[in-house]
RONU-107116 format. One record per atom (N, C-alpha, C): x, y, z. Coordinates in steps of 0.001 Angstrom, whole numbers, plus 500000, padded with zeros to 6 digits. Layout:
REM RONU-107116
XYZ;...
REM end
This chain:
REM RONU-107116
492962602200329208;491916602779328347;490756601790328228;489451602314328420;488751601123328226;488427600708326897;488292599286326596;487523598305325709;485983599476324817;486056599752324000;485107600056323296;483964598888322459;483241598509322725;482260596814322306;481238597545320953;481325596668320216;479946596944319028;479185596694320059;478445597513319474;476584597662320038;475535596981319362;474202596558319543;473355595961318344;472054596540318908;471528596878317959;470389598165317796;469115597117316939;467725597508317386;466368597126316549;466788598208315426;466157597935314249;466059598440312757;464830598192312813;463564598920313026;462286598595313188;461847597193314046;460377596628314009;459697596533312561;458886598196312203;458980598872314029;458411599892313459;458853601042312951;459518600932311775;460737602134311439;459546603288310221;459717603989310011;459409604628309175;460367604075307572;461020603646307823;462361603021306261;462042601938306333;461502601310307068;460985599529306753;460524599468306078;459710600143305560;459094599480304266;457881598433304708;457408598267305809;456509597475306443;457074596856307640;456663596037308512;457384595538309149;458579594080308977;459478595322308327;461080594332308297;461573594764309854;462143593755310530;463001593913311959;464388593322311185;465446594495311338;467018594492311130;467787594216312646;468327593631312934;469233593416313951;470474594194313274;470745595323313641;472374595712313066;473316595519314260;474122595001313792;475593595324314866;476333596700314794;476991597208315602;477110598700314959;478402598972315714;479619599128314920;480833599817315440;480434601486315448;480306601987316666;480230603790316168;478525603578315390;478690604237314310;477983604702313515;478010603840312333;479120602600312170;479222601485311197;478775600678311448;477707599718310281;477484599108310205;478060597185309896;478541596667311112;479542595542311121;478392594257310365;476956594187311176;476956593393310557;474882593639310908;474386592962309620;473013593236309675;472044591873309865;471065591706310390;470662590194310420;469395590346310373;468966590434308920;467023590434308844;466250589476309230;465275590083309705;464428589100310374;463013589492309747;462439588195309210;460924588205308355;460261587451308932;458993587621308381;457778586798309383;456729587210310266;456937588533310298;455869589483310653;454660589820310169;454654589802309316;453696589831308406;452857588503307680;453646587465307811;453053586052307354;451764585507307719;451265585716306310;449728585830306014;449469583841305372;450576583654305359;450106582120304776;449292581938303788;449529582705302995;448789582703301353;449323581502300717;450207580673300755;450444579437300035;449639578362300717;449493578403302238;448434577354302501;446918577860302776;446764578565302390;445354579408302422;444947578771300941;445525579201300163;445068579072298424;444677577542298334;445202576113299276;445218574795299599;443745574383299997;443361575935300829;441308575373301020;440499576727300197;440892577024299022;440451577722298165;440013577567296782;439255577340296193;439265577303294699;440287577856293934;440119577458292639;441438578102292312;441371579688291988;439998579778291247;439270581293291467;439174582405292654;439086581751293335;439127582007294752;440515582984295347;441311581948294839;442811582457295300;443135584076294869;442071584030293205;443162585229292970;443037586378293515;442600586868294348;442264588203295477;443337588025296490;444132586910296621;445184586726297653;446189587374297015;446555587221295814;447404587654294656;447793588782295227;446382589666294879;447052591275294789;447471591403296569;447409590606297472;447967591102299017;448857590614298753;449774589650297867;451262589376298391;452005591136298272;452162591734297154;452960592586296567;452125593879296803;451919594349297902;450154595268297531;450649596338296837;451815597150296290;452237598058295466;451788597510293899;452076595842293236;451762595946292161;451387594696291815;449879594803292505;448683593932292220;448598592986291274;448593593737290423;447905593070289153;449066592460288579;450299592473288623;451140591079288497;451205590467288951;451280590691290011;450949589094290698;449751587873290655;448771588953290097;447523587892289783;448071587322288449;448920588034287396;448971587309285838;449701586470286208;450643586353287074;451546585139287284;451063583670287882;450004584149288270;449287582724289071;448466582473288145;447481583310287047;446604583167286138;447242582430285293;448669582701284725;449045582098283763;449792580692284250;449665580039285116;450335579087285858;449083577988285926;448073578659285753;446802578015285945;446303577397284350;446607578731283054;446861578371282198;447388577277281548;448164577339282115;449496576412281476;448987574658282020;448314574920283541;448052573249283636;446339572991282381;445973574012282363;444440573962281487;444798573794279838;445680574104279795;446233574235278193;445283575149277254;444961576213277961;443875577260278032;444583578609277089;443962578884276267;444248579745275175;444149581327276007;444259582038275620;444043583929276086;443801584572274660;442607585164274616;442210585865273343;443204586764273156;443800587064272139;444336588317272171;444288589710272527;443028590184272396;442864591236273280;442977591408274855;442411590084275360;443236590385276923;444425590342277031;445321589816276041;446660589428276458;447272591033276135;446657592075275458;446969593510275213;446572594087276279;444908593735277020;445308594628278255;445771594469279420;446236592595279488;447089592078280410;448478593117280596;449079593130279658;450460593823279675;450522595391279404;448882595858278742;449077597484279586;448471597725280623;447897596911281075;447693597054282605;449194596653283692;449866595834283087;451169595353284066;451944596486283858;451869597542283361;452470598277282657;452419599564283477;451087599656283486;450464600545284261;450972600401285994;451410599005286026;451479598796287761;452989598911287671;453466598962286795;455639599198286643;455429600183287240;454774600858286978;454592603080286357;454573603041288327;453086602348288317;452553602592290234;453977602312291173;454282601169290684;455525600449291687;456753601690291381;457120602243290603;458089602783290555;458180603990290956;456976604831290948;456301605930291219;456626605719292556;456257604735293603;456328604737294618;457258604562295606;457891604003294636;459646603167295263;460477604603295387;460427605545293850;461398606739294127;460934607689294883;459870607891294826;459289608833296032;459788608296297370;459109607426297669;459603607038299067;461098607073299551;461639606478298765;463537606338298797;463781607653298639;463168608230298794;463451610278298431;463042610466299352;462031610307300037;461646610504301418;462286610059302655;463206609180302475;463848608258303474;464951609026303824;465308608946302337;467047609862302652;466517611496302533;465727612092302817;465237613089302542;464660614240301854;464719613957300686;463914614665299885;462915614681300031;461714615685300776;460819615736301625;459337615678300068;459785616561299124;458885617165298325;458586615973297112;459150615504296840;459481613924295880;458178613200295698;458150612710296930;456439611976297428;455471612564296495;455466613738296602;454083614732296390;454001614556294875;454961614790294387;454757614523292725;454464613263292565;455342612289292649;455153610802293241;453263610180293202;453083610463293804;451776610472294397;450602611028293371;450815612451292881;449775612965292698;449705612091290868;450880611735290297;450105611021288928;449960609295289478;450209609245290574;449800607519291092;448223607832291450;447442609056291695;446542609038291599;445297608454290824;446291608700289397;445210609013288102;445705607577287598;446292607245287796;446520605521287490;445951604370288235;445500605234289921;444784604151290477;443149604391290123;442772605402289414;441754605937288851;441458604932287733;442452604506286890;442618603575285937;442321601987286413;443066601938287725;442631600695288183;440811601108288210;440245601539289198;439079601797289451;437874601773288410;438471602283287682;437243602289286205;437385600680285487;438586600071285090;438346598683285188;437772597753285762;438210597568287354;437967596478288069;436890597054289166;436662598546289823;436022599025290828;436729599002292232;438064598852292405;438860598727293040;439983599481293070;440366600851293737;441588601300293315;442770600819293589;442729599693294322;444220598862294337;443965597813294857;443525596509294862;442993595168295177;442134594820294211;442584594675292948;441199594746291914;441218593671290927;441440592423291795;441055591059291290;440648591007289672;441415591741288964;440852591732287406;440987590824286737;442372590127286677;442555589054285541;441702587775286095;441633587077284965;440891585406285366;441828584548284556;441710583645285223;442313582074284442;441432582242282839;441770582992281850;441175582692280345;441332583994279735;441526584826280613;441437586707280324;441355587608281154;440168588684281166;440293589659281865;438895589692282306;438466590207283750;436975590150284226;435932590385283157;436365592110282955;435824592203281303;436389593455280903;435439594101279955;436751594603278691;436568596262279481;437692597017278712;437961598256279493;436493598934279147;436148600188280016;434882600851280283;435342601869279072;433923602507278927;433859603505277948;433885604558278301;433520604894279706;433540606067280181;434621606215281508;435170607222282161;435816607536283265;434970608141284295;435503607871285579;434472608403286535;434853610017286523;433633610724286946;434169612370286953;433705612850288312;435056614200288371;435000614867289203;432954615559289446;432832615211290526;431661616103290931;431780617631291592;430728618266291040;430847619831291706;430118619743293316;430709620208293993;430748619926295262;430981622044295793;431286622025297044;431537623003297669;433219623593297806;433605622631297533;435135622105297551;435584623086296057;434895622426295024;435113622677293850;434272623775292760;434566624631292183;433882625396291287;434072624749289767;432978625473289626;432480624903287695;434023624697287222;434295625723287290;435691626213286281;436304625249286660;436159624658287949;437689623690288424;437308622501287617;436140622100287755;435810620931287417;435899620672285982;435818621940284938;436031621472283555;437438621118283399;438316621958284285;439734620894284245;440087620208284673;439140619481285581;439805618618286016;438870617155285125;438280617264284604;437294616190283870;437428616061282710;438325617690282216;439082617522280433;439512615776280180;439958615527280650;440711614370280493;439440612760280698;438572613402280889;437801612190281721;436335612168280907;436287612939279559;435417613296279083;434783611569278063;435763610655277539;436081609908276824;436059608378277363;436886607347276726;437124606344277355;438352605929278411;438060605066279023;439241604582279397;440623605039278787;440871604771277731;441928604527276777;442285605893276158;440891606544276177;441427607980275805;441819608773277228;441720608672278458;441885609009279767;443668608716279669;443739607514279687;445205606789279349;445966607438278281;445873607598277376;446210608396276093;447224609782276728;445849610079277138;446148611620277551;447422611897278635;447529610733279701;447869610506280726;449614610285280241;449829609305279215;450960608490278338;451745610280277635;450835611263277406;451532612106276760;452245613403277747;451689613292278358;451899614206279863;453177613364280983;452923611995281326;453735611588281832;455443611762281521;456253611996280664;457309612127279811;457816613012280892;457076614589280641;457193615340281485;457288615166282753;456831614877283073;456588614176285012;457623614144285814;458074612774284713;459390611971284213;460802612959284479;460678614320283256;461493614912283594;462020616269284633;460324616731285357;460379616772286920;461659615985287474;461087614876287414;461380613786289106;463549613754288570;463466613902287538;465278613855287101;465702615533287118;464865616298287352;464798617711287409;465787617741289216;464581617138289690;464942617191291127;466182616369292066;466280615001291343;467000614224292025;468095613838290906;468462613371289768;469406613170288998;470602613693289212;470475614804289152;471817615619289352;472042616389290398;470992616152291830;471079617006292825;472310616306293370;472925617187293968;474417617135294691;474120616130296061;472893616536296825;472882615651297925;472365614215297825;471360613803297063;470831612620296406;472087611772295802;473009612318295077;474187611421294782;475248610973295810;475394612083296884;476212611975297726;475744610616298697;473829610408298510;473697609602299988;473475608196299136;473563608083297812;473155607372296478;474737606392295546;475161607540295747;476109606907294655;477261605662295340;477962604776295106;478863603844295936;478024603240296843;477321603246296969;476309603230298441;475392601303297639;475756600719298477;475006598883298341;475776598589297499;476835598777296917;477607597971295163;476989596596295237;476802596523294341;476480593820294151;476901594182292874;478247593063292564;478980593191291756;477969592100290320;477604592384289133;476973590968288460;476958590133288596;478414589734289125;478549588370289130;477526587601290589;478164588428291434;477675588797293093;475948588510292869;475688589369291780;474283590022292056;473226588383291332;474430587564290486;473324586679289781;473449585324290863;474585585579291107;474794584364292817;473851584355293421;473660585201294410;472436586046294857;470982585700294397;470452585335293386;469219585195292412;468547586458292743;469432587484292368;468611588958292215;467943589118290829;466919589541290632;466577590162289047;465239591462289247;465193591395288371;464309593088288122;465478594034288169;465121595502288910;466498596229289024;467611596157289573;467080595594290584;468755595173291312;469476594218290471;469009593325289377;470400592385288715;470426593427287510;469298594547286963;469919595163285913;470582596514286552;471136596630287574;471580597902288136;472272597769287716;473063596084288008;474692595835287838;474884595472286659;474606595752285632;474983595575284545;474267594204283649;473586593396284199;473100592090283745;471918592766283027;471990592195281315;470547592458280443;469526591523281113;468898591360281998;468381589927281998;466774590930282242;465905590285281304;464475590780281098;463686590016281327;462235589115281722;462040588169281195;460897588421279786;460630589940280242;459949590043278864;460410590294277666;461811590216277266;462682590483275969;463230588838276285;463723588044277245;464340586386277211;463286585778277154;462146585673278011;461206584634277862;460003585427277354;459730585943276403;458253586918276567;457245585916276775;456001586353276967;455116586291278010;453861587129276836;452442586216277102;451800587317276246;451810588136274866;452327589479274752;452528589917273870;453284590518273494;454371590404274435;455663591478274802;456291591142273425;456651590248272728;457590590100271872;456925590639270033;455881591121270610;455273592624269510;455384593465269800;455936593983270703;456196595206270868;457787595756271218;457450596958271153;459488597797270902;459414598469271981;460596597850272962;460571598476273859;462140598256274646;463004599210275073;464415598571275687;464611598127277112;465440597603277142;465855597061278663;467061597810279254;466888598943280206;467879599503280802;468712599128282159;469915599184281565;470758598499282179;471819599861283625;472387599210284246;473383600494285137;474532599747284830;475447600352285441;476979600217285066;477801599745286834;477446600570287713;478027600662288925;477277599668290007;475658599192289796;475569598444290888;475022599117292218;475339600366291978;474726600982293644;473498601227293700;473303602273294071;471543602555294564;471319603684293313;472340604614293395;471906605317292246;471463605083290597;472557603809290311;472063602737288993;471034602391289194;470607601441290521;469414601530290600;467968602215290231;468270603473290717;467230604677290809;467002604906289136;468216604890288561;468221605639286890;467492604397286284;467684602945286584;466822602409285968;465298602374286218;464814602472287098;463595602696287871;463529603714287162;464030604881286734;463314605963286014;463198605818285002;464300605179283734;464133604536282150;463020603665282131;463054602727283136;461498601644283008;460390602232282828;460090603451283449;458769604094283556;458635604594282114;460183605523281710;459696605831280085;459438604794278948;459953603718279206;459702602688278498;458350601656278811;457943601265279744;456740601624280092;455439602143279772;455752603495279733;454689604563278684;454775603944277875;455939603542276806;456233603492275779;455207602392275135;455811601317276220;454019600355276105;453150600429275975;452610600651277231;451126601521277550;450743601952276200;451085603071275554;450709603741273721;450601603150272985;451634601782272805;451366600943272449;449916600149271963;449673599372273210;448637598777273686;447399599941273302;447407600944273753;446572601903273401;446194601669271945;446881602107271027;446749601835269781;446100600951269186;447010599746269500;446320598361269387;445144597976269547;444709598423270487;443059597751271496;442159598835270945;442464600042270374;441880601371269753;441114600262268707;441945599372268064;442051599386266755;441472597713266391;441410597323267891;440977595589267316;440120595580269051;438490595454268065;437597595059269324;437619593446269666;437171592593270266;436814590886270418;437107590918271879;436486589681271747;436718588814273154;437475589303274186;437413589015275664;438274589506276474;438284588123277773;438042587255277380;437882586426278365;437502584853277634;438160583539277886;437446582836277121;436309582101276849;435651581356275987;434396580876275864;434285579487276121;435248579285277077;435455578039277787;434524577934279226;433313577550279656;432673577969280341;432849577062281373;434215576177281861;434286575274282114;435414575871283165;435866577015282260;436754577672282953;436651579403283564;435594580021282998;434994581224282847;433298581760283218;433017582340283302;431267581934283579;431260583024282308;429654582461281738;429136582803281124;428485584310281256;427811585277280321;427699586698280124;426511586318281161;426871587508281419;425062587370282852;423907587053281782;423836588216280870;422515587889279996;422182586534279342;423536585561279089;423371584348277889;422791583484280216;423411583844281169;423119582934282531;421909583453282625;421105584456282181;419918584744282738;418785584307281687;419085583547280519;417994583215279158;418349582062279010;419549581152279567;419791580208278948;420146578970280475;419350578015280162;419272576661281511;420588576225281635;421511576067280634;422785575185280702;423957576590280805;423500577569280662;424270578726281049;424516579169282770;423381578690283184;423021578885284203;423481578127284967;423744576746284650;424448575440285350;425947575809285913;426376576088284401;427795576332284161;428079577419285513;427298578473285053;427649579040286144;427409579390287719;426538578477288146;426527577801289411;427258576925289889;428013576113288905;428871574942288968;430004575673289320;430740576894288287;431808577499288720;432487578405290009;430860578724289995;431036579663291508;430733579356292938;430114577646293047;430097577357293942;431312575827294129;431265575095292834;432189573964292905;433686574435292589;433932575385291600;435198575998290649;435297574976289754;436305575669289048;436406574637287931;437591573528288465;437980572276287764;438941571550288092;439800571206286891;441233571418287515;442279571461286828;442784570459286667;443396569843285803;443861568430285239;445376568486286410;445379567220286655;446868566611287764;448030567135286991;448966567689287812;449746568274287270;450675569119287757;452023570116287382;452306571116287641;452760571490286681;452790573259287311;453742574412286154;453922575389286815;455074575703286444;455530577461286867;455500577908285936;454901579066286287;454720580791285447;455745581812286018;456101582110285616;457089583690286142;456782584843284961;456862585762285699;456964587110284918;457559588430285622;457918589172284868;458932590593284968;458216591299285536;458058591244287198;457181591993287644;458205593362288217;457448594151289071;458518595692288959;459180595376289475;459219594432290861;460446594366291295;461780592908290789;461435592454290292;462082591462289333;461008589875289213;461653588903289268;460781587999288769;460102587156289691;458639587431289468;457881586843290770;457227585490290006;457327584595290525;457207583401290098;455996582154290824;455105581677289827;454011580350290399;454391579066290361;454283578424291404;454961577058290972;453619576666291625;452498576146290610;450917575293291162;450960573890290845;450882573587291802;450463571918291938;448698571013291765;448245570527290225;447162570641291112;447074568720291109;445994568362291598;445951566691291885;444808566087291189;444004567040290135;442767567082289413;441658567600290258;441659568154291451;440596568698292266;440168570271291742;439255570742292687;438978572348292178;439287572766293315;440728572526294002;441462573061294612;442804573175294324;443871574112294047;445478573578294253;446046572764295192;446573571561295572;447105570717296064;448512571730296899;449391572538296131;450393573124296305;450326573877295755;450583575713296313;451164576859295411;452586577247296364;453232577441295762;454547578055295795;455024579164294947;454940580218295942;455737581463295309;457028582212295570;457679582523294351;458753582858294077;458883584358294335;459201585071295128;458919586260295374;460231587072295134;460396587925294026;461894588509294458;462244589015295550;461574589827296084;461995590341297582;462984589827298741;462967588372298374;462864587582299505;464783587307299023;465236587143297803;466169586722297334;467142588162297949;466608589352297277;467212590904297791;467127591274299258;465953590542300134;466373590626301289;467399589982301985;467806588957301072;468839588086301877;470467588809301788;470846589792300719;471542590111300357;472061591429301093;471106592044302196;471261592871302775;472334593055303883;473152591715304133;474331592091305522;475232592510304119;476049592161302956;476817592037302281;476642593372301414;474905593991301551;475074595318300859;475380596728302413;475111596607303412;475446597328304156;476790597293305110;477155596094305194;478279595863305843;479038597090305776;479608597404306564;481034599083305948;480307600219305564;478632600138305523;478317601751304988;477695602382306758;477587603739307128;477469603906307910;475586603536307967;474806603902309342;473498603669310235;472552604170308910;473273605362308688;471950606320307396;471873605602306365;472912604836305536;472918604511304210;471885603293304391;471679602610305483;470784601288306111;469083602098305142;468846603178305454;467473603606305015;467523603537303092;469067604143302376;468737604033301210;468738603000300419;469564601592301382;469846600019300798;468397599828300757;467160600204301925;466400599475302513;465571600205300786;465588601452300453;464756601834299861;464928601074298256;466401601315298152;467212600655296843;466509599012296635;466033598328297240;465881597171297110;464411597198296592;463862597947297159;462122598156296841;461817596813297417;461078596717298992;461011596155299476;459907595967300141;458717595171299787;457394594898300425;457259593765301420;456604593986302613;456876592771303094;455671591347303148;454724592390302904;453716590927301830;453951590309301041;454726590397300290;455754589614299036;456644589000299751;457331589323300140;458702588578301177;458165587298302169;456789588132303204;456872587135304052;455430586027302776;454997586426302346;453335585288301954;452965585056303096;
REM end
């Protein structure tokens, strides 16, 4: 009888389930998966030695390309790392729309992770809902920063500047009739915050769509449930966190253990899974988003209710209002000095980390007193959950390879830098 041999098969980089270009080496008994061997580096953009001939200002537009699903944490994590060597205060009001804006990018990242992982293993229609309220949130980016997803907002002291008063509106076009356009601009009539408002009360619903469709569908559990187990213990070995260490049962937050900002004013829970697989997974990815909102309204409230500052009056670290740079000689210095020299950071280091969607993405800045970083080093979760991938597929068959790949939420600008 002859010898039957494992086989070993490409897993992208150009897969449609990659998630970008990840290349999997699988070994493959049959249709089993014996053994998996990721391969990164495809994508390596060298953002840690790039940021080395950059100001430190400079850098933060690199930010939003590590993670390009959720931007704007990744810039607070380097902002506040920068902080920390400046011994640099944050007005309170940015530090409110720091964290409903991070808030806002949970909502994007998660929005996108279950759609897609619905798309992988097949749920064709998922995306579309998915998508169509990631619209109106990158709309949110846009009216802030002018960017619907690369939108360099935060600064080392605060926020570029404070949220807009108005929303951009639908135009009547050929496309569109009157009638369409009063509904579709209902919402856009107001501020920012009332756009958001509106958005925070509607979402719930969305919410219970997307558990309409996949929660209890018979085939989603079947390709979901048992499927990647990482046991807690397994999973904290590992240095997993975000959902994959709270799938398996670990409370670990860093905005309820270490808060950050303003998190520790506000009420909000940390959802945990029980089993560890992809489907714990998924259910937390869907509680985050309601809790999330839960923020977001929050913050709403708050910032409704207390106008000031949004950036600090440290001009050493910030540039000055165009109008005080356009009337005033030493305004004007300051801010020629900043935008062509940067500012310079006292010798030093610090790491910043924060609870970004996919768990804890972390700054470790070095600086040497120049108005350059000497060293940045980033902590990327991705990179920890990619490693974990022969030990979550090992024994599941070729298909379950697409829902581990999705279960992990896996970017590869974050992974490779």
């Amino acid at each position: 009888m002859a010898e039957i041999k494992n086989y070993t098969i490409n897993f992208g980089p150009a897969h449609p389930a990659a998630h970008g270009v990840l290349r999997l080496v699988l070994e493959l008994d049959g249709e089993v998966v014996v053994r998996a061997d990721p391969h990164i580096g495809l994508l390596h953009r060298g953002t840690e030695k790039l940021c080395e001939t950059r100001t430190w200002l400079q850098s933060v537009p690199y930010m939003d390309r590590l993670d390009y699903m959720s931007m704007m944490c990744n810039e607070h994590a380097y902002c506040l790392a920068i902080e920390k060597l400046l011994g640099q205060e944050v007005p309170i009001r940015a530090q409110y729309i720091r964290v409903m804006m991070d808030e806002v990018t949970r909502i994007l990242n998660h929005l996108l992770n279950v759609g897609a992982q619905a798309l992988d293993i097949g749920a064709m229609t998922m995306v579309l809902y998915t998508f169509r309220e990631r619209e109106d949130l990158f709309d949110v980016y846009e009216a802030v920063s002018g960017a619907r997803m690369h939108a360099a907002y935060y600064r080392p002291g605060g926020v570029y500047r404070d949220l807009p008063n108005r929303m951009p509106q639908y135009q009547l076009n050929k496309f569109k009739s009157a009638d369409d356009l009063k509904v579709l601009n209902k919402a856009r009539d107001g501020s920012l915050l009332d756009f958001l408002d509106d958005f925070t009360q509607r979402f719930p619903g969305y919410v219970d769509d997307y558990e309409t469709l996949l929660t209890d569908n018979r085939i989603w559990k079947q390709r979901t449930v048992d499927i990647g187990v990482v046991s807690p213990e397994r999973a904290m070995q590992l240095g997993m966190t975000g959902p994959m260490l709270r799938g398996s049962g670990v409370e670990w937050d860093l905005r309820k253990k270490q808060p950050y900002e303003v998190y520790d004013k506000l009420d909000f829970d940390i959802p945990v899974g029980t089993n560890g697989d992809c489907y714990d997974r998924y259910l937390v990815r869907i509680e985050e988003m309601r809790q999330s909102n839960r923020i977001v309204r929050q913050c709403i409230a708050w910032l409704r209710a207390n106008p000031g500052p949004v950036i600090t009056d440290n001009h050493k670290v910030a540039p000055p209002s165009r109008e005080a740079m356009k009337s005033n000689m030493e305004e004007l210095i300051h801010h020629f000095k900043l935008f062509t020299e940067g500012m310079h950071v006292p010798a030093g280091e610090a790491y910043a980390a924060i609870e970004h969607p996919k768990g804890e993405f972390g700054v470790w800045a070095v600086s040497d007193g120049a108005n350059k970083p000497y060293r940045i080093k980033l902590r990327s979760p991705g990179f920890a959950h990619l490693a974990a991938v022969n030990e979550m597929m090992t024994g599941h068959m070729i298909a379950d390879v697409t829902a581990i790949i999705g279960t992990i939420d896996l970017v590869l600008g974050d992974t490779d830098r």
